[in-house]
LUMMAR-350312 format. One record per residue (C-alpha): residue number from 0; residue in one letter; x, y, z. Coordinates in Angstrom, 3 decimals. Example, Ala and Ser with C-alpha at 12.3 -4.5 7.8 and 13.67 -1.06 7.14 Angstrom:
<pts>
resi/resn/c1/c2/c3
0/A/12.300/-4.500/7.800
1/S/13.670/-1.060/7.140
</pts>
This chain:
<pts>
resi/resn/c1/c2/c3
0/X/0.000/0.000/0.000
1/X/1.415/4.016/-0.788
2/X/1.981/5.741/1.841
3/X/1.208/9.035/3.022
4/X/3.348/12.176/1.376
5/X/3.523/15.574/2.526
6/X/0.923/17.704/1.375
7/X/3.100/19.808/-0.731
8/X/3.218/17.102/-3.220
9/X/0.112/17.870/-4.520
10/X/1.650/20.548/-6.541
11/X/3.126/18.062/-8.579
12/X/0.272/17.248/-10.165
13/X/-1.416/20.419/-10.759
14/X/-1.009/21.816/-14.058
15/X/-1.492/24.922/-15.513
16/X/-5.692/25.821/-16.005
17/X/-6.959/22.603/-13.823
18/X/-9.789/22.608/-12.638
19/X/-9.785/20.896/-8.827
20/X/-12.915/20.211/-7.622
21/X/-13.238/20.417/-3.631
22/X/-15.941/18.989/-1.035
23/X/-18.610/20.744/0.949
24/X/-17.659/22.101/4.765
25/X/-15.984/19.120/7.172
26/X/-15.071/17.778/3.596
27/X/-12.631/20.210/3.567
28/X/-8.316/19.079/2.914
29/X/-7.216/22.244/4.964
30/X/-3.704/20.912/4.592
31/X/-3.965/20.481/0.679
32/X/-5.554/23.898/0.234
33/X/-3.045/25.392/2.574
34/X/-0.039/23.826/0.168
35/X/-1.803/25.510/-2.596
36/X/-1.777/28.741/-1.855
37/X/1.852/28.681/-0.144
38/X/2.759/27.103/-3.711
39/X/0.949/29.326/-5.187
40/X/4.005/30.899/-7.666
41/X/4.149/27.360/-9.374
42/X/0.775/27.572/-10.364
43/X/-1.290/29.197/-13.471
44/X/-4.789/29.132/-14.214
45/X/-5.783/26.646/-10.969
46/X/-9.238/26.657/-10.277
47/X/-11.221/25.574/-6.987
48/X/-14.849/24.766/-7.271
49/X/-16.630/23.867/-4.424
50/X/-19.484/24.608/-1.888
51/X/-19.997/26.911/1.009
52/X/-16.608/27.819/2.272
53/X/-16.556/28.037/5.733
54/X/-12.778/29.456/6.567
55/X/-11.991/32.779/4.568
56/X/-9.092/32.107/2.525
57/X/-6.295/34.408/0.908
58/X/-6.886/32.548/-2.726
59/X/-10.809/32.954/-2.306
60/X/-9.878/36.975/-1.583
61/X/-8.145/36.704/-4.457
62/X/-4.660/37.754/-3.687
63/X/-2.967/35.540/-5.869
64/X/-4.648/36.805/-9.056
65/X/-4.935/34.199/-12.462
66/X/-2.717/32.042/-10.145
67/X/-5.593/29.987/-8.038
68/X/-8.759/31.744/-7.904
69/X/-12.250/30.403/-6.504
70/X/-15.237/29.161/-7.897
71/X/-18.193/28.852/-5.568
72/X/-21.561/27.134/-5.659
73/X/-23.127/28.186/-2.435
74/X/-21.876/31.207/-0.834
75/X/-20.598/30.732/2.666
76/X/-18.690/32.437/5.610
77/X/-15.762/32.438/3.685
78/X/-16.319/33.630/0.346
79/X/-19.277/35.699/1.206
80/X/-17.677/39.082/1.547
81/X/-15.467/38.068/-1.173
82/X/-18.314/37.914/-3.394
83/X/-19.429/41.057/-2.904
84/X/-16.023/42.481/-3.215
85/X/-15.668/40.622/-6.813
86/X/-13.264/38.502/-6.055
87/X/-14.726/35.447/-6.584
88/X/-17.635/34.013/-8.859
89/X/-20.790/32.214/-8.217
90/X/-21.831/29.236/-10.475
91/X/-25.690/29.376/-10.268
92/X/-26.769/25.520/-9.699
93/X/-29.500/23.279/-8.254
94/X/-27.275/20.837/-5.678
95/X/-28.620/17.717/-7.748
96/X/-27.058/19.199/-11.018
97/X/-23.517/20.229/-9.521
98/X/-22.043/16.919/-10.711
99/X/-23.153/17.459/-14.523
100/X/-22.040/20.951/-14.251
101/X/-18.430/20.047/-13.344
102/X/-18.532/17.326/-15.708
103/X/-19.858/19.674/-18.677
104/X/-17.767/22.829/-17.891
105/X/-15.009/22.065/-15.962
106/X/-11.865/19.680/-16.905
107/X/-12.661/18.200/-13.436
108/X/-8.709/17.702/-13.622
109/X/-8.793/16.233/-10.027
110/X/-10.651/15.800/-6.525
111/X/-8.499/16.525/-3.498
112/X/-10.681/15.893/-0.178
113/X/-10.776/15.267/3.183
114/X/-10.711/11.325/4.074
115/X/-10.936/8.453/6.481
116/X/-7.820/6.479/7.117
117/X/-7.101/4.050/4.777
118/X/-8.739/1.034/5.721
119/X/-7.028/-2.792/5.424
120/X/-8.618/-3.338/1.796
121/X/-6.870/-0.269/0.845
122/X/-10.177/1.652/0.980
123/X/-10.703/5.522/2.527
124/X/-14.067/7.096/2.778
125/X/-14.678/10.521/2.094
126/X/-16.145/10.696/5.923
127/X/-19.069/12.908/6.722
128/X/-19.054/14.088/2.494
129/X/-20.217/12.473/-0.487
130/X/-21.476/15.024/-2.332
131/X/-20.615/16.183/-6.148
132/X/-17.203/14.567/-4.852
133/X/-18.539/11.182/-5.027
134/X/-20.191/11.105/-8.138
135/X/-17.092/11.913/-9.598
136/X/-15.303/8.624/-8.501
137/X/-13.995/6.470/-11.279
138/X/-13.935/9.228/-13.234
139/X/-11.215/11.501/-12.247
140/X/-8.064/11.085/-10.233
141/X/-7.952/11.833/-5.881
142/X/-5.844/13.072/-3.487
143/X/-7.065/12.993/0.144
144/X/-6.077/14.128/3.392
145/X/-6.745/11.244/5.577
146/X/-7.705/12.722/8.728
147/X/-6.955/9.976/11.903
148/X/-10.476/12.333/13.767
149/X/-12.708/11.743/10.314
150/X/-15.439/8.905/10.736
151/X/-15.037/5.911/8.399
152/X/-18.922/6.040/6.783
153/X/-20.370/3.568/4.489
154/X/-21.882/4.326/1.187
155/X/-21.017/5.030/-2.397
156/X/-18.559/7.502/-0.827
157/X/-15.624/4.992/-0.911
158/X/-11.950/5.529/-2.831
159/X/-9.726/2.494/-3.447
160/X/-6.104/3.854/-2.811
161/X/-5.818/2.716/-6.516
162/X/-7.301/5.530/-7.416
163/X/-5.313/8.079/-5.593
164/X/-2.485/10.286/-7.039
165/X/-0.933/10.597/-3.587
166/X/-2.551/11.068/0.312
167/X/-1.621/12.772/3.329
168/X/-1.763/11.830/6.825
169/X/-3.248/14.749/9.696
170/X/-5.050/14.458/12.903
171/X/-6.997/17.161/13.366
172/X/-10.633/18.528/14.633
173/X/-13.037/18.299/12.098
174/X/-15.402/21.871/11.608
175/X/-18.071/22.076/13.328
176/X/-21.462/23.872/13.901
177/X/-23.453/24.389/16.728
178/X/-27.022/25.195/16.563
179/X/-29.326/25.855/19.390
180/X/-33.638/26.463/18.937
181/X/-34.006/28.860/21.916
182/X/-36.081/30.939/19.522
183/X/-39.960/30.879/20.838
184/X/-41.275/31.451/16.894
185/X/-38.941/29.021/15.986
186/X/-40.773/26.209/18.201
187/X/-44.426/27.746/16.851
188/X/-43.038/26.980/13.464
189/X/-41.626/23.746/14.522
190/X/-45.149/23.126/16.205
191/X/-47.355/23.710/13.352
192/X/-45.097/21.303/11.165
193/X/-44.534/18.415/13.424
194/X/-48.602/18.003/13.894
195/X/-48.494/17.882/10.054
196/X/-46.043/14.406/9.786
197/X/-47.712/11.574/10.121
198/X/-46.118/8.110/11.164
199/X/-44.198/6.544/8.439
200/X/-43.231/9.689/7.162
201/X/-39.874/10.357/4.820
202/X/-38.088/13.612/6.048
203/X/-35.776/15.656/4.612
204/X/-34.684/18.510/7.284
205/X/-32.528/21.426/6.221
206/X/-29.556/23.074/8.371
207/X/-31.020/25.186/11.294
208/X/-32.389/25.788/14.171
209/X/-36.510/24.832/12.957
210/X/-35.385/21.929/11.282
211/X/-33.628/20.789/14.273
212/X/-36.553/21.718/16.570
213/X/-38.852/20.333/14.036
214/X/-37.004/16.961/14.657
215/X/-37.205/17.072/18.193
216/X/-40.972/17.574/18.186
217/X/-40.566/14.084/16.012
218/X/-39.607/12.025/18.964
219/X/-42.931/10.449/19.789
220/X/-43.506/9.208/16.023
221/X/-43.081/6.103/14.740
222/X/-41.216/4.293/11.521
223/X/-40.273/7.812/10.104
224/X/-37.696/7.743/7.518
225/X/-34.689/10.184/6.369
226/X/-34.154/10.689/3.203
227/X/-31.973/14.243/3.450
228/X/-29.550/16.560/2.081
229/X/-27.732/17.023/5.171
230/X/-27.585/14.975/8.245
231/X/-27.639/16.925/11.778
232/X/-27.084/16.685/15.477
233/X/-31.204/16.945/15.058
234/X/-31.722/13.767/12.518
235/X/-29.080/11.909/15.101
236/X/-31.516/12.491/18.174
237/X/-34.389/11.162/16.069
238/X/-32.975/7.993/15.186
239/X/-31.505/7.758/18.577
240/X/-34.987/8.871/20.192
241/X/-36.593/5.422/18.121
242/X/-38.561/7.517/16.221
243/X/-36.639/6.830/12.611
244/X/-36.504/3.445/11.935
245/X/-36.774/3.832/8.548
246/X/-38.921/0.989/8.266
247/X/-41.707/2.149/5.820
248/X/-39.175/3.651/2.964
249/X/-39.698/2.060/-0.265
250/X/-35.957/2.892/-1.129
251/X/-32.824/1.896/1.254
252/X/-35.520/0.800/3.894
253/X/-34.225/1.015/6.976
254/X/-30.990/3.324/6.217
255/X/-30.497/7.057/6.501
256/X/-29.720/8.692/3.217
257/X/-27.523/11.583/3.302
258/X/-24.916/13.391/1.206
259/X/-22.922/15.141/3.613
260/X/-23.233/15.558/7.590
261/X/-22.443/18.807/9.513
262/X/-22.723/19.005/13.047
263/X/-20.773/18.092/16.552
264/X/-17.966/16.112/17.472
265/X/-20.965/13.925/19.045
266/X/-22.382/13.292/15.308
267/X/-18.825/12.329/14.017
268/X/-18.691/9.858/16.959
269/X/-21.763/8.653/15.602
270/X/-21.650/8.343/12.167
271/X/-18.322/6.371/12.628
272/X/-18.741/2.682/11.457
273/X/-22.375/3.381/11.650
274/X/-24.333/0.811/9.340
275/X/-27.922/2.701/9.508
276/X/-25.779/6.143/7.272
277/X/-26.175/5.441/3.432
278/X/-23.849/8.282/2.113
279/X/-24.804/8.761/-1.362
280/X/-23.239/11.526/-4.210
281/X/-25.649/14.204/-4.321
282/X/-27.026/13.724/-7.920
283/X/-28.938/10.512/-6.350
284/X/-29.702/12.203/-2.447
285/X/-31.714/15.675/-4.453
286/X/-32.883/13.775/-7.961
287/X/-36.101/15.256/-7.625
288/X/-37.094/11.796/-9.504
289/X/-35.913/9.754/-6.943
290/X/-37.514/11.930/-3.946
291/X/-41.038/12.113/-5.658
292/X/-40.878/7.880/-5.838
293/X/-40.598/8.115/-1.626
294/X/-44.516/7.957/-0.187
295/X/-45.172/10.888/2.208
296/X/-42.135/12.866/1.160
297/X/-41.719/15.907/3.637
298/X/-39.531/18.324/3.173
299/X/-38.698/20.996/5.306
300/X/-36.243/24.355/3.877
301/X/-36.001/28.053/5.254
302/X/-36.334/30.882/3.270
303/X/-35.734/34.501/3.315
304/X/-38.791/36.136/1.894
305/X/-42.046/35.396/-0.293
306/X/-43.814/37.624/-1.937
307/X/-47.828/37.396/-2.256
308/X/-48.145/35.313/-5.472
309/X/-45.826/32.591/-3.758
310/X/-42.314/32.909/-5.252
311/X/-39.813/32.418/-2.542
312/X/-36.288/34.033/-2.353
313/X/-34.025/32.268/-0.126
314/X/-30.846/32.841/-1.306
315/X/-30.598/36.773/-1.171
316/X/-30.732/38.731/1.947
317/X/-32.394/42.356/1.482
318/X/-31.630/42.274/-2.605
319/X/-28.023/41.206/-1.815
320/X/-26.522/37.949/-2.440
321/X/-25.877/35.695/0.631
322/X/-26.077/32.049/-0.389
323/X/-27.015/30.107/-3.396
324/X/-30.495/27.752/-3.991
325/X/-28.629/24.450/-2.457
326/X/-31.238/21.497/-2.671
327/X/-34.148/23.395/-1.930
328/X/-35.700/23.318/-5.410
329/X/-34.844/19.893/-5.705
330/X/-36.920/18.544/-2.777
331/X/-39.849/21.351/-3.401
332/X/-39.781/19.397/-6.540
333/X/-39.203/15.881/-5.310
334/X/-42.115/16.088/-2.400
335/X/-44.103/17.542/-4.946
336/X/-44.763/14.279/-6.814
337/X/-44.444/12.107/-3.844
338/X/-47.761/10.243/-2.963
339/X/-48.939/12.151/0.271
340/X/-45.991/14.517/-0.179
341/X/-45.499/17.723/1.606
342/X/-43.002/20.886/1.452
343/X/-42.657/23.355/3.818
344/X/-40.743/26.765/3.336
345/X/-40.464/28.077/6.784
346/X/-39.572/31.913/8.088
347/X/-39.993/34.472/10.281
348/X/-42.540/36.911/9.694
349/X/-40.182/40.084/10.250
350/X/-36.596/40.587/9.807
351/X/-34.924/41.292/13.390
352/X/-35.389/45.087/12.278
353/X/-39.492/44.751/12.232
354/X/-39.217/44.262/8.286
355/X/-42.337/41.484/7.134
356/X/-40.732/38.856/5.357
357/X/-44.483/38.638/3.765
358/X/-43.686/40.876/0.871
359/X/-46.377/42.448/-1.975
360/X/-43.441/42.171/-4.053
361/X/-39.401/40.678/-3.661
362/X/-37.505/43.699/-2.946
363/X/-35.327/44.477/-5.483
364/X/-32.070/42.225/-6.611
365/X/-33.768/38.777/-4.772
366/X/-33.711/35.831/-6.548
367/X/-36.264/33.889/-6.828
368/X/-34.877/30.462/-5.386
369/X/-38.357/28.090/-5.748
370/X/-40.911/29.209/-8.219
371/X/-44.749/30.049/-7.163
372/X/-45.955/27.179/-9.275
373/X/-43.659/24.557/-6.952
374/X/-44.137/26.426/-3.591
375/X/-46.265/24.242/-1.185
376/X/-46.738/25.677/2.428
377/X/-45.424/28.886/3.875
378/X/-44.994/28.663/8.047
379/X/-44.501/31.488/9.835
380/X/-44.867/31.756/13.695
381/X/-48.838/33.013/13.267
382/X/-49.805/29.579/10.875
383/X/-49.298/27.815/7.867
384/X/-50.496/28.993/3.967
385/X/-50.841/25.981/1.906
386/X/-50.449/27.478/-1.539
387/X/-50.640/24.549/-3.460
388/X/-54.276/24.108/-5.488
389/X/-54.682/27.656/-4.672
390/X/-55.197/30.706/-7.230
391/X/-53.772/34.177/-6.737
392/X/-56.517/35.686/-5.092
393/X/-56.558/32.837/-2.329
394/X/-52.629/32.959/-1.577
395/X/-52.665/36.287/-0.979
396/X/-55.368/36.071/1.587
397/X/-53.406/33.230/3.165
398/X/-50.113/34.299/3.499
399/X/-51.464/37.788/4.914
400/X/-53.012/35.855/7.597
401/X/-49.886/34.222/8.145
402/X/-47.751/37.560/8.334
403/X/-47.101/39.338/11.187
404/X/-50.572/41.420/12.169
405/X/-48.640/44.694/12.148
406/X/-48.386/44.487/8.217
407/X/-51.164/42.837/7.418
408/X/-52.659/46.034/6.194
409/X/-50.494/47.060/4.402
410/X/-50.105/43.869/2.506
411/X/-53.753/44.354/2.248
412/X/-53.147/47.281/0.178
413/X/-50.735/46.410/-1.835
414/X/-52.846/43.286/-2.953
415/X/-55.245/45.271/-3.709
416/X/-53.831/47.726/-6.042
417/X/-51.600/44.234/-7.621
418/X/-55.261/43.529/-8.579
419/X/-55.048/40.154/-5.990
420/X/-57.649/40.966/-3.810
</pts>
């Protein structure tokens, strides 16, 4: 079996206008990145595409110009400000499509990722990650930071060291994030979805503090099933709790899909050697084909604002970039055609300023993340608008009711004169 090289050997292999393609969050090879941009002078035309940086790097600021320069596909901590500051671009995408994007318009040169040790067949895992990473297996040469504190997870997530230009050895913490519901409109929220699943359900929770409440109000159910973008300290207390058994799926009964995990050291604990976690690459986790085939599909996604015809900007934060639209169009979609299926875009009715979220129309430079036509329910802390099945006339009317009362006349108005009312 090869054995472990520095991390600066990576540079070896990089040649000039690659493309490297780099996982989502814990994924992360800090060591290989930080090579990169200490090599930086050897390089020309190096590209990194990946997902929701969470460190703020000096290549994603770009200080080392046509060198190495970022490519992102969901703003995040670390290439937000960046962004803005034009710096870096933004590849618009639906999370189920990243793989074909990168395998379309990018020379996918190589994957370098974070990693499991190798195990005695010669195997790593990519850990909490599959992701676009996995799907790109087979097809394109690795190099992995095996990381002696990432858990070994099971899945189509798994590299033979056959198929590895070189690896490096680290033991270090893996990122984390911490998220607390101490919110009381988050647990009204939480409240008025929970007594909406019924047993048997299939969930798909987003990151956050309502999904994660939402979950916890889940403990008394029975055979629920996860079927999920990203797996959280929240979906580990529901299978822990009993309540996920997975038992009614009619895919991968009894295992919890995921394509990458984010959470506490007490998840990675978890998730190592854990038989129940089916990580899967992300073009099979968000196919909105292969969500709409799950019975009583429930998906559950934040959002930022929605105007009075339905259309829901979640990826914009007063008109001004902040993320990108993730999965969240591909489960809308997904629990859309699921028998029994239900989506849920949840929010809080004002901004911490007093703004509504309720808006008579996006304010200017949103995006509109999941169309009108897809949008199911709205939940706010004062109730739920089912949209679904519903003309103009009868959304507006519901999502007023839903927004805080303090606007409510207002939005009145303006439906009104929109001709809505």
């Amino acid at each position: 079996m090869i054995g472990s090289i520095a991390p600066e050997r990576l540079l070896d292999f990089l040649e000039p206008g690659m493309d490297v393609i780099v996982p989502i969050l814990a994924g992360e090879p800090e060591s290989l990145i930080d090579a990169m941009e200490a090599g930086n002078e050897r390089l020309s035309g190096v590209r990194i595409h990946r997902m929701d940086p969470y460190k703020e790097r000096a290549y994603i600021r770009g200080e080392f110009g046509d060198r190495l320069r970022h490519v992102d596909y969901y703003l995040g901590p670390g290439s937000r400000q960046a962004y803005w500051d034009g710096h870096c671009e933004l590849m618009p995408n639906h999370f189920s499509d990243i793989p074909r994007l990168m395998r379309e318009f990018t020379n996918h040169g190589m994957v370098i990722a974070g990693a499991s040790m190798p195990d005695r067949h010669g195997y790593f895992s990519l850990g909490t990650n599959a992701d676009y990473c996995a799907a790109l297996i087979g097809e394109v040469p690795f190099f992995l930071e095996a990381n002696r504190q990432m858990p070994r997870t099971q899945g189509l997530n798994q590299v033979h060291i056959s198929q590895v230009l070189g690896w490096t050895e680290v033991d270090r913490p893996l990122y984390e994030r911490h998220i607390v519901a101490d919110d009381p409109r988050h647990h009204a929220i939480a409240g008025f979805i929970a007594e909406r699943v019924p047993d048997g359900a299939c969930l798909q929770f987003g990151i956050g503090k309502i999904p994660n409440k939402v979950a916890e109000l889940l403990s008394g159910h029975q055979d629920l099933g996860v079927h999920t973008e990203v797996l959280s300290d929240g979906v580990m207390s529901l299978v822990r709790s009993g309540a996920a058994t997975g038992a009614r799926k009619r895919f991968n009964r009894g295992k919890h899909v995921t394509t990458f995990c984010l959470g506490s050291r007490a998840l990675y604990d978890w998730l190592d050697d854990n038989p129940a976690v089916l990580m899967l690459p992300v073009d099979q986790t968000n196919d909105p084909r292969l969500i709409g085939g799950e019975p009583n599909m429930i998906s559950i996604n934040g959002t930022t604002e929605v105007d009075l015809m339905g259309q829901a900007a979640s990826e914009t934060m007063a008109g001004k970039y902040w993320s990108s639209s993730g999965g969240q169009g591909d489960f809308a979609r997904g629990a859309m055609h699921s028998e029994g299926g239900q989506a849920f875009l949840v929010t809080n009715s004002t901004t911490s300023s007093g703004r509504s979220r309720i808006r008579g129309q996006l304010t200017p430079g949103s995006v509109v993340t999941t169309l009108k036509n897809t949008v199911d329910h709205v939940v706010t802390e004062h109730g739920v608008a089912k949209l679904r099945g519903k003309t103009l006339q009868q959304r507006a009317k519901a999502l007023i009711a839903i927004a805080a009362p303090e606007h409510r006349d207002e939005l009145t108005r303006e439906a009104r004169t929109a001709g809505m009312l």
